[in-house]
N, C-alpha and C positions, 0 to 999 in steps of 0.2 A: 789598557784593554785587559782585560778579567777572561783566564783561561779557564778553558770548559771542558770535558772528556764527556763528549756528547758522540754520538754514533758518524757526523760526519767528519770529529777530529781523530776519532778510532781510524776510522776507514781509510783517513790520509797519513796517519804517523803510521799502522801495523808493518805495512810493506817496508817499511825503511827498520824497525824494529824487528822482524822475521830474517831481512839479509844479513843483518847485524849479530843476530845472535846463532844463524844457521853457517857465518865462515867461523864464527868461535868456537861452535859447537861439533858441526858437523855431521849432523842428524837431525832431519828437519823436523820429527814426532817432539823431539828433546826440546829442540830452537821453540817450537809451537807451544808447547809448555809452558814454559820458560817465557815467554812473549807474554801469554795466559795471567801468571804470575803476576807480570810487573802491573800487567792491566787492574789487577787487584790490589796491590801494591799501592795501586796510585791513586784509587776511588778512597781508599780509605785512608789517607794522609792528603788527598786533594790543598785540605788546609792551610796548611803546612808550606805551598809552593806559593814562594814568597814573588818572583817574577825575576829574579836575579838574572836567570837563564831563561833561556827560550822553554818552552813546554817539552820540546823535542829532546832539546837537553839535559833536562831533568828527568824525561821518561828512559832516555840511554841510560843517566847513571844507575837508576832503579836497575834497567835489564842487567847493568854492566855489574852488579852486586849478586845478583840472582843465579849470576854464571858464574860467578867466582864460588858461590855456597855449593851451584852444583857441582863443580870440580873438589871442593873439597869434602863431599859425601862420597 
């Protein structure tokens, strides 16, 4: 199965990526960001995701880098 970042797999991963990154964060403007980011992050390395992980998994590690960079600005 061939993974898509089409508007219904946004719609189903953002909420699970918005809680994820709003208890790390703690500012849901920042988390929303941040979420934004990865969503971007991902369009344009689409390629790149080979299937190893699930979609969801691979979009976490995206967030879970994007929070690390915001901590360290």
């Amino acid at each position: 199965m061939i993974a898509t970042l089409d508007a219904d797999t946004i719609e189903l991963v953002s909420p699970s990526l918005m809680r994820y990154a709003s208890r790390r964060i703690g500012r849901e403007d920042v988390a929303h960001d941040l979420v934004q980011e990865t969503w971007l992050a991902a369009v344009s390395s689409m390629a790149s995701f080979a299937g190893r992980s699930t979609l969801k998994t691979w979009l976490t590690s995206i967030l879970r880098r994007k929070i690390v960079d915001h901590h360290r600005r």
